[in-house]
N, C-alpha and C positions, 0 to 999 in steps of 0.2 A: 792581398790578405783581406777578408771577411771581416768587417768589423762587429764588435759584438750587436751593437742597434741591427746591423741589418740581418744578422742571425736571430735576432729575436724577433724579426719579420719575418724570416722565414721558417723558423719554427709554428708560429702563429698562422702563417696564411697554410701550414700544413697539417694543422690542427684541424681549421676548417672545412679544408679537404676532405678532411676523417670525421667530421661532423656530418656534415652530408652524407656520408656512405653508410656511417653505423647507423642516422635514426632514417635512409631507405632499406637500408637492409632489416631494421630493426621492425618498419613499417609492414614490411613485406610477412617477413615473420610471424607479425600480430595476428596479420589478416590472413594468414594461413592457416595458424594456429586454429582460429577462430572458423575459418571453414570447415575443418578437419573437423573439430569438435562436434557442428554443425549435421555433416555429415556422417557421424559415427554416433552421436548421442542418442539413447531412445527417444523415441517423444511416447509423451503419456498423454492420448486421451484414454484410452484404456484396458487394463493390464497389461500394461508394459507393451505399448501395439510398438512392429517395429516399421510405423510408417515414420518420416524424418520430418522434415524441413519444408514440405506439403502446408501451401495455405489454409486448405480444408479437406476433411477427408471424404469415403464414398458419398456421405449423404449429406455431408453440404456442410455440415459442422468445422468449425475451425479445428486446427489442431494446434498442440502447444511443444517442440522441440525441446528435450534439454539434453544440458549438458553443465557439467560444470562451468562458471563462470567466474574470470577473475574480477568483473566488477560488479557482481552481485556478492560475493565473500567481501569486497568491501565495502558493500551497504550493508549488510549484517554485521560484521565488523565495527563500523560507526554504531550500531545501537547502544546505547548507554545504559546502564538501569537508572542513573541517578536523573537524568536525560530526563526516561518515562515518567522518575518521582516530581520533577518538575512540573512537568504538561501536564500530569492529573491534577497536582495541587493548584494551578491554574484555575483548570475546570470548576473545581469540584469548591471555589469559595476558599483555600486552604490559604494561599499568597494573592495578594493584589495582581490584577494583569492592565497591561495601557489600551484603551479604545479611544481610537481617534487623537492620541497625545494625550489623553487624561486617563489618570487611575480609576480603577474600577475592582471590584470584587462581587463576583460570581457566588450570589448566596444561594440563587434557581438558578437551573433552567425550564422553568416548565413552562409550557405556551403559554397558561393563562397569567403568567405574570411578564407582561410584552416586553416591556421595558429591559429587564432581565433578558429574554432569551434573542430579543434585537443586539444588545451589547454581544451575546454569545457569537451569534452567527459574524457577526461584525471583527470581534476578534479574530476568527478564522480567516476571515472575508481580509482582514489585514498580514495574516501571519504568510499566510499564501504568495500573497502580493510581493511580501517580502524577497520570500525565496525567486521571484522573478518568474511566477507562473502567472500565466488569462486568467484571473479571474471572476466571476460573473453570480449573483444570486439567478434563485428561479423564485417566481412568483407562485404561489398558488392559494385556493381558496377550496376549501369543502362544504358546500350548500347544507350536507345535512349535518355536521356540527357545528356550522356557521362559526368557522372558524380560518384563517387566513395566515399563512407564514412564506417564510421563502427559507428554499434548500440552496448551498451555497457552492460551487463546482471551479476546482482550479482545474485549469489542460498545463500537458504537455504533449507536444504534436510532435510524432512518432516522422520518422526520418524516411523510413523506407516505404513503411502502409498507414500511412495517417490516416486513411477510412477505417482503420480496424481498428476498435473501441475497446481497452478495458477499463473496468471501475473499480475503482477500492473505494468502498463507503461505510458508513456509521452514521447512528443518529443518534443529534446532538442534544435533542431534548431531555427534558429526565420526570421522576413523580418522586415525591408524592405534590396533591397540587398545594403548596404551602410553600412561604416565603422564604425557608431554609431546607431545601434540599442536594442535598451535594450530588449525589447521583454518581459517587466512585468511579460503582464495577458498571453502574446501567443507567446511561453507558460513554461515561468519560473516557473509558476503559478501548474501548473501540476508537473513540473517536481520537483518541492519542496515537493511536498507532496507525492512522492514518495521517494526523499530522508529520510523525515521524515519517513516515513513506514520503510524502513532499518534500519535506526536506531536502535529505536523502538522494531521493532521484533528482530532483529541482538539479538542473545545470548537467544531465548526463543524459547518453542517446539511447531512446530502444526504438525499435520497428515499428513498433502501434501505438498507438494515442493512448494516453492514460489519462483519466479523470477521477481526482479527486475528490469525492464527494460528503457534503456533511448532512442530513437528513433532518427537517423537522415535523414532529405529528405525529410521531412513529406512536407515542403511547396514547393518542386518540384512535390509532385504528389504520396506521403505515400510511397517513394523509400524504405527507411530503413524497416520500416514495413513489406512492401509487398513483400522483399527477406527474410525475419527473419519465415513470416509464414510460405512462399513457403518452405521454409528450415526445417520448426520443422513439416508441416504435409508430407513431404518426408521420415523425420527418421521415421515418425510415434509417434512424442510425444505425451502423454496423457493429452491434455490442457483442464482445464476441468472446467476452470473462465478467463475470460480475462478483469477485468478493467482496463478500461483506461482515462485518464483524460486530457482535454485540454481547456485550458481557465476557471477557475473557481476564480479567481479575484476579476469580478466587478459587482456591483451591486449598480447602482447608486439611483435606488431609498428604496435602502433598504427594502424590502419586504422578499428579502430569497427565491425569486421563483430561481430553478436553474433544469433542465433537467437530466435526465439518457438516453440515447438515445441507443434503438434499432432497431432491423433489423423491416420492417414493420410487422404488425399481419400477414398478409396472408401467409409467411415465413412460411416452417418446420422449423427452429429455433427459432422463436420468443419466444417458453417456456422460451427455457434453457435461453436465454438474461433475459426474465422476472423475470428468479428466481435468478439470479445477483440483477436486479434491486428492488428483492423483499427482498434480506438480506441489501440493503442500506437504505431502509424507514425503517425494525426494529432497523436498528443499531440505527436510528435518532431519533425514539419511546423507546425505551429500553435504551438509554442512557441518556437522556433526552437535545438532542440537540437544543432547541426550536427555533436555531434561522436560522433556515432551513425549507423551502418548496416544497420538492423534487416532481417533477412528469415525467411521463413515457412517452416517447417522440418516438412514432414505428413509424420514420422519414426514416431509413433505409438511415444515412448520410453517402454520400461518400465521403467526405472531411476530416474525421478522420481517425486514424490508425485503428477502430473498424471493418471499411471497409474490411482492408488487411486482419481478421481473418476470417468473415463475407466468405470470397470470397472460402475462402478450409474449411468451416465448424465448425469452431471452433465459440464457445456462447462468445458473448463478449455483454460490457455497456460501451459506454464512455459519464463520468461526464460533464457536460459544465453547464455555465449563462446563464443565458436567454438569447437568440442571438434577441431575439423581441428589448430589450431593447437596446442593440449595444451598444457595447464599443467606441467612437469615433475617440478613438488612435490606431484602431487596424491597423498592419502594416506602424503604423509610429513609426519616433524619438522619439514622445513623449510618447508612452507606459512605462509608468516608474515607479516607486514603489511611488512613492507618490498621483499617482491615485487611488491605490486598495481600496476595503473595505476588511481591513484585518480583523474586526471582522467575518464579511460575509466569509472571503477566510481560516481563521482558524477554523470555521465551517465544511467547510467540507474537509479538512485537517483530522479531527478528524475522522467525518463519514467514510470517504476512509479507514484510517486505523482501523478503526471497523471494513471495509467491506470484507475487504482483510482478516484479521486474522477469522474473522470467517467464509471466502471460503475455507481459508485453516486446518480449525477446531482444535483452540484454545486447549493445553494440560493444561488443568487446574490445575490437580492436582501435577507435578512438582512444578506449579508457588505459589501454596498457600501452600506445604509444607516448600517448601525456603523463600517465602515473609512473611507468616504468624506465622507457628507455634514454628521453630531453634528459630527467635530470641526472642519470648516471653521464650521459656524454659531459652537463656543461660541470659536475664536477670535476672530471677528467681535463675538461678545460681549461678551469681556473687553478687547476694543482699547479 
C-alpha cells in the first residue's frame, strides 16, 4: 500500500514532469508564433511594401517588419495618463523632483540658467540609471553662441543587431530665457514620453539598440543635436530610425490632428523618414488608438532636432501638434501643465512608444514565455 507522503511525492515529482513539457511546448509556440507573425506581417517602409523581415531593402535603407506584437500591446498598455501628469509636473517646476538625493524644483530649463538645466539633465541622467539602462552625457560646445551643454543618452543593446541604431529623442531645454519658465507642451511634453519609453522597454529584448536621448540647445539653434549627429555619423554609427518628438501637448480643439514631419518628397530620404512615419499610423491602426489623427507633414522643418540628422543623412520623423492650431503659451511663463490635453498627449505617448519598439523589432517570444506561460504552469502547481 502507497502511503499517502509517498503519493504526494509522486504526484509532485509528476507535476514537474508537466512543468517541463508545457513551458517547452509553450516555448516552442511562442517562438513560432512569433516567426509566423514575422513572416506574414507587412513591413512598412513604404505604402505598405510587402518586403518582410529584410534587414534593408534595394537601396540600402533599412527596413522596419510589423506585425502585431504581444509585448508592445503591453508597453502601450503600461501607459498611464496620470503617469504622464506626473513626469510633466516634474519637469515643468509643478512637484519637487530628487537630484542627486536632494530635492529640487524645476523653475527653467533654459541653458542660460546652468544651474537649472544641469539639475535637469542630471535628473534624467539619474532616472535612466534607475531603470538599469548605460547611461552616459555628451559634451558639447557651440563657438558661435559660445555656449556649452551636454545631451544625455541611456542604451539598450539589442540582442540580435546591436549595430542597428534607433533613437527616440526630445529636447530638454525650454524658453523663454527667464527664471520661471515651465516649458509644458515645449518641450516637457516630448521629453516625457521618452522618459516613459525607458521605462517601459528598460528590462525587455528588441533586435536593435535603442537610445534614449535627451537634447539640450535645441532653442539656440538644435546646438545639442547638431554636435550628437556630427558626432555619431563621424564614428560611423548605424542610425537606422530616428524619432523625435517635440511639442505634442496641445490640442485645443480636440480633434487628434497631430503631424509626423519629414524631410520634403523631392529628398533621396523622404522613403526611409516615410517608413518611420508609416510604423506610427500602424501602431495607431493596430492598437486601436482612436483618439489620434496622425498625418504626413514632407515640411522638411528646420526648427527641430530632425533637422540635425536630416543634415548627415540619417532618416528621421519628428512628432509635433498641429502648429496651424498654435499653442498660445508657447514660449512663455504660462506653458504649464494645466493647459495640456492630456488625454490627447497620452495618446501619443502610447503611439511613440509602439513606434519605437517596433523600429527596434519587438522579441516576443522571451515576453510571452515569462508574462504568459511560468505563471499559468506554477499556478497549476501550487493548486
Amino acid at each position: 500500500m502507497i502511503t499517502s507522503h509517498s503519493r504526494s511525492t509522486q504526484v509532485k515529482y509528476a507535476r514537474w514532469l508537466w512543468i517541463g513539457l508545457v513551458c517547452t511546448v509553450g516555448l516552442l509556440l511562442a517562438v513560432a508564433a512569433v516567426d509566423a507573425m514575422s513572416a506574414t506581417g507587412p513591413a512598412v517602409p513604404i505604402a505598405q511594401s510587402s518586403t518582410t523581415s529584410a534587414e534593408t531593402n534595394a537601396t540600402g535603407d533599412a527596413t522596419f517588419p510589423f506585425a502585431h506584437s504581444l509585448l508592445v500591446a503591453h508597453l502601450i498598455g503600461e501607459v498611464r495618463q496620470s503617469g504622464v501628469y506626473s513626469y510633466v509636473g516634474y519637469l515643468s517646476g509643478e512637484f519637487p523632483i530628487s537630484v542627486g538625493g536632494q530635492p529640487f524644483t524645476l523653475k527653467t530649463r533654459n541653458m542660460y540658467y546652468t544651474s537649472s538645466i544641469a539639475k535637469a539633465t542630471q535628473y534624467v541622467y539619474e532616472f535612466m540609471q534607475a531603470q538599469g539602462l548605460s547611461v552616459a552625457y555628451h559634451e558639447w560646445y557651440d563657438a558661435g553662441e559660445d555656449l556649452s551643454g551636454r545631451n544625455v543618452i541611456g542604451v539598450l543593446t539589442g540582442t540580435v543587431r546591436p549595430a542597428e541604431i534607433v533613437l527616440i529623442s526630445a529636447h530638454l531645454d525650454n524658453m523663454p530665457e527667464k527664471s520661471v519658465a515651465p516649458g509644458a507642451d515645449d518641450n516637457a511634453s516630448g521629453s516625457v514620453a521618452v522618459m516613459v519609453a525607458a521605462a517601459g522597454m528598460a528590462g525587455h529584448q528588441f533586435q536593435r539598440t535603442v537610445r534614449f536621448v535627451f537634447f539640450t540647445g535645441e532653442e539656440q539653434g538644435l546646438l545639442g543635436s547638431d554636435a550628437y549627429a556630427k558626432a555619431t555619423k563621424a564614428r560611423g554609427d548605424n542610425i537606422v530610425a530616428v524619432y523625435n518628438m517635440d511639442m505634442i501637448g496641445w490640442d485645443a480643439n480636440q480633434d487628434g490632428v497631430m503631424a509626423l514631419e519629414t524631410r520634403y518628397k523631392s529628398s533621396p530620404g523622404y522613403s526611409s523618414d516615410l517608413a518611420i512615419a508609416g510604423i506610427f499610423t500602424q501602431v495607431v491602426k493596430t492598437y486601436g488608438l482612436t483618439g489620434l489623427r496622425p498625418f504626413v507633414d514632407a515640411c522638411n522643418d528646420q526648427w527641430v532636432d530632425s533637422a540635425s540628422f536630416w543634415k548627415v543623412g540619417y532618416p528621421s520623423v519628428t512628432a509635433i501638434e498641429e502648429w496651424d492650431e498654435g499653442n498660445p503659451y508657447y514660449h512663455t511663463a504660462n506653458d504649464t501643465l494645466a493647459t495640456l490635453n492630456l488625454s490627447f498627449f497620452t495618446s501619443i505617448v502610447k503611439a511613440s512608444v509602439g513606434t519605437v519598439a517596433h523600429l527596434a523589432i519587438p522579441v516576443d517570444s522571451s515576453f510571452a514565455t515569462r508574462k504568459i506561460y511560468l505563471p499559468l504552469v506554477m499556478k497549476w502547481f501550487n493548486n
